[in-house]
N, C-alpha and C positions, 0 to 999 in steps of 0.2 A: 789676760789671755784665757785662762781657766775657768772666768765667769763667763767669757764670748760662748767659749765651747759646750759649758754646761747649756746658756740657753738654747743654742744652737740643737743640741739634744734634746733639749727638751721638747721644740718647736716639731723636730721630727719626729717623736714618738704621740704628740699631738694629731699631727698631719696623719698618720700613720692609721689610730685610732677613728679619725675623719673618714678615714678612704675605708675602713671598715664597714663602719655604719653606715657610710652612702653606699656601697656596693655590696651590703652584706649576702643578699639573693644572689648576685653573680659571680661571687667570690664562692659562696656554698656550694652551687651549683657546680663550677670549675672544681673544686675540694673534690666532694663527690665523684666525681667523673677520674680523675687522677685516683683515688682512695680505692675505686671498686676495678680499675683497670687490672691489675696484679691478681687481685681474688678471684675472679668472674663471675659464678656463680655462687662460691663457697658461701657466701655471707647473702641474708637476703638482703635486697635496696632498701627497706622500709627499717629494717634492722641498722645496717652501716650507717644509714640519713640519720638515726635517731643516735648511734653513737658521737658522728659527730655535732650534733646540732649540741651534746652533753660538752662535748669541748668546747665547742665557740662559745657557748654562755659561759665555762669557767674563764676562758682563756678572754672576753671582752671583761669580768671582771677584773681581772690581772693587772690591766689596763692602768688602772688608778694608782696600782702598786706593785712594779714589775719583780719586787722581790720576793714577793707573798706568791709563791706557785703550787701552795701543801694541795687546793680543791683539783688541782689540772694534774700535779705528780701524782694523785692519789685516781682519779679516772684513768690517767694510761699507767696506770702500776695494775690494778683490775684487768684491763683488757689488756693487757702484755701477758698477765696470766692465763687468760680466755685463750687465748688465739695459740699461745702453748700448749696449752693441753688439747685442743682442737686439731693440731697438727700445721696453723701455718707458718710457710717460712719466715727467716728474720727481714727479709725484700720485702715481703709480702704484710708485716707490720709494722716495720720503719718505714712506708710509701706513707701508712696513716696519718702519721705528724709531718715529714717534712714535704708532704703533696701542697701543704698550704701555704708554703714560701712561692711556692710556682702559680697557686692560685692567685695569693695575692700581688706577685711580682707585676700580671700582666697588668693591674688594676693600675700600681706603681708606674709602669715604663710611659702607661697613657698618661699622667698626671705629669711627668716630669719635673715637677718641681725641685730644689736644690733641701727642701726639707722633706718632701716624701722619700729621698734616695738619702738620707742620713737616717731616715728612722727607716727605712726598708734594713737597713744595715743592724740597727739595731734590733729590729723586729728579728733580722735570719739570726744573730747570736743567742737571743732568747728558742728560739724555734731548733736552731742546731742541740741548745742545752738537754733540750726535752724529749730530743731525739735519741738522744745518746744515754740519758736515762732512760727512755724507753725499751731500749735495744737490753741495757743491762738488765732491767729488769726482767724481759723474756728471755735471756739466758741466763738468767736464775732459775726462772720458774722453768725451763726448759732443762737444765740441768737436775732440780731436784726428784721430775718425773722420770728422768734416765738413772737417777739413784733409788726411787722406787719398783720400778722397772725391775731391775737387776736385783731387788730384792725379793721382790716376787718370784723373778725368774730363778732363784736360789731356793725357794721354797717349794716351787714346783716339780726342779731336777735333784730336791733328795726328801722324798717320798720315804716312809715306815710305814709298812704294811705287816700285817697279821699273818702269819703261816697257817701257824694251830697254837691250839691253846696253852700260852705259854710260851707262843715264840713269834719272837720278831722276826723284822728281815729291811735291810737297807740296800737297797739296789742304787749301787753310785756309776753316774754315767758323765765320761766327761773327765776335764782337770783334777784334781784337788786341790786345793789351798789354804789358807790360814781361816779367808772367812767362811771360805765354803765348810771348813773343820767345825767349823762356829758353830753353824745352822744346824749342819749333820746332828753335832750333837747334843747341843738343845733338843731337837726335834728327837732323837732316839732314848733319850733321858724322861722327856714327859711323857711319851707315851711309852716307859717304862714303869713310869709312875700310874698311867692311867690305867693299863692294864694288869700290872702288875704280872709279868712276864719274868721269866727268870734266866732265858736264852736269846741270846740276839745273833743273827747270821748277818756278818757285813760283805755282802759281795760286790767285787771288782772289777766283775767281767766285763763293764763297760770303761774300764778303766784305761786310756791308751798305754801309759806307760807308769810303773813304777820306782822313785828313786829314792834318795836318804829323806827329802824333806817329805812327799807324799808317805813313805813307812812311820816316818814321825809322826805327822796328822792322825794316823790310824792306830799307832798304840796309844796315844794321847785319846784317842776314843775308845779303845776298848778299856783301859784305864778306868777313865769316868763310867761308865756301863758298870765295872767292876766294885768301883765304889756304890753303886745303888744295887749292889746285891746282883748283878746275873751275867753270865761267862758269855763272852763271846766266838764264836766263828768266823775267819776269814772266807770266803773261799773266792773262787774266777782266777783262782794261783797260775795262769797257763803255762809253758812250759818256758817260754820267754823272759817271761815275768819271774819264774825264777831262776832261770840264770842272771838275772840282774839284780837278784835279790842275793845271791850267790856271791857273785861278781864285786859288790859293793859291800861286801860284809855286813848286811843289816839281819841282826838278830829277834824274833819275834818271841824271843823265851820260850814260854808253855804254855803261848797262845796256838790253839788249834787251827790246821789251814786246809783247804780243801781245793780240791781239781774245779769243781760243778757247785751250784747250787744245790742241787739235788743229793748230792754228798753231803753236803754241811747240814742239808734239812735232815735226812737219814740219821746224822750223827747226835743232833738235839734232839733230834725224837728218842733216841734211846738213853739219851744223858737226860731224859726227862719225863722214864718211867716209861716208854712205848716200846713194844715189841712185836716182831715181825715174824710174822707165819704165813708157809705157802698155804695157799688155801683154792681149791676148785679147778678154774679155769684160768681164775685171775694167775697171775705172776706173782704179788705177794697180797697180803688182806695184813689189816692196822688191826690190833688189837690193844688196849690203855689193861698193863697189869696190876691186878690191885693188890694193895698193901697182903 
């Protein structure tokens, strides 16, 4: 019974193979047409024809040895990443592989034979496989560009910027959180190294709310700062902010805090040798006193 069956399988993935190569034009053809439906314009036709014509050649190799898929896993492992990072959807690059069960099905239902609908059967299990690798693999490669993404986007929303000379400034907008703490203070560390800065102002004023875990993150930063030699400033304290700093009994020691920016900047300017005189018209003029 088990030898009937094997040849029986055998004879339909033969037949199957046949109806390949006799209808290979009409079969691409129909691929094609199903393949570009979903994208419309996104892909060019000379481009999509040339993708898949790279498949039908691995996938008639296949042929000989339907267990050997590394040439075909490896072309839609490529273009699952392509079409990820390009932006299309997961419909819109799973149509690419299982468009060809439909392409070839109509070849099939005309043929009718009792072995082209046994390897039709086998052909859609091989074709479901490659599908479904396909898909995982775009949502990997789809996944990792949302974790670079969000790295970037961490990079960008905590900015260290230069005041004057010798003083930083962290303008944090947004949540805080453990990796966001990460980046903040990486980033406020080398370019404490870089400049060699000996005052840093961390302001909050973008901050929605403060509570025990965000006050954590922030003396765990001024901490490190403190370890590379230079004191910090809080300030963006608003008056809400501290009654819940109040409120929740969080202590910030004899770390310095401030209402404004513009306060904290005032206050390192003088904790770093600057002194203020009214002067003319202005309201105040900057003066650097020397030793």
């Amino acid at each position: 019974m088990g030898v009937a069956l094997s040849v029986h399988a055998d004879a339909g993935r033969r037949r199957i193979e046949e109806l390949f190569q006799e209808h290979e034009a009409r079969v691409f053809k129909r691929w094609l047409e199903i393949a570009r439906s979903p994208v419309g314009d996104q892909v060019e036709s000379g481009r999509l024809a040339d993708q898949l014509r790279e498949l039908s050649e691995a996938l008639r190799q296949s042929f000989g040895d339907s267990s050997d898929l590394s040439d075909l896993r490896g072309l839609l492992s490529e273009l699952s990443r392509n079409r990820a990072r390009q932006g299309f959807t997961p419909t819109e690059t799973a149509t690419l592989v299982f468009g060809l069960k439909e392409a070839l099905y109509e070849v099939v239902e005309e043929d009718g034979s009792p072995e082209a609908i046994r390897g039709f059967i086998w052909f859609s299990r091989v074709i479901d496989e490659l599908g479904l690798f396909t898909m995982e693999s775009y949502a990997a490669a789809r996944e990792k560009i949302i974790i670079d993404q969000a790295e970037q986007l961490l990079e960008l929303s905590t900015p260290v910027v230069k005041l004057w000379e010798g003083i930083v400034a962290v303008p944090l907008v947004g949540t805080l959180d453990s990796a966001r703490t990460q980046v903040v203070m990486e980033k406020l560390l080398q370019t404490l190294v870089d400049t060699g800065s000996e005052h840093a102002v961390i302001d909050i004023t973008g901050v929605p709310a403060v509570d025990t875990e965000v006050a954590q993150h922030l003396l765990k930063t001024v901490v490190a700062a403190r370890l590379m030699g230079a004191e910090c400033v809080i300030s963006g304290i608003r008056p809400q902010i501290a009654h819940t700093i109040v409120t929740l009994g969080i202590e910030f020691g004899d770390i310095v805090t401030k209402a404004t920016l513009a306060d904290a900047l005032a206050h390192t300017l003088r904790a770093s040798g600057v002194k203020f005189v009214k002067g003319g018209e202005s309201r105040i003029a900057v003066r650097t006193v020397e030793g």
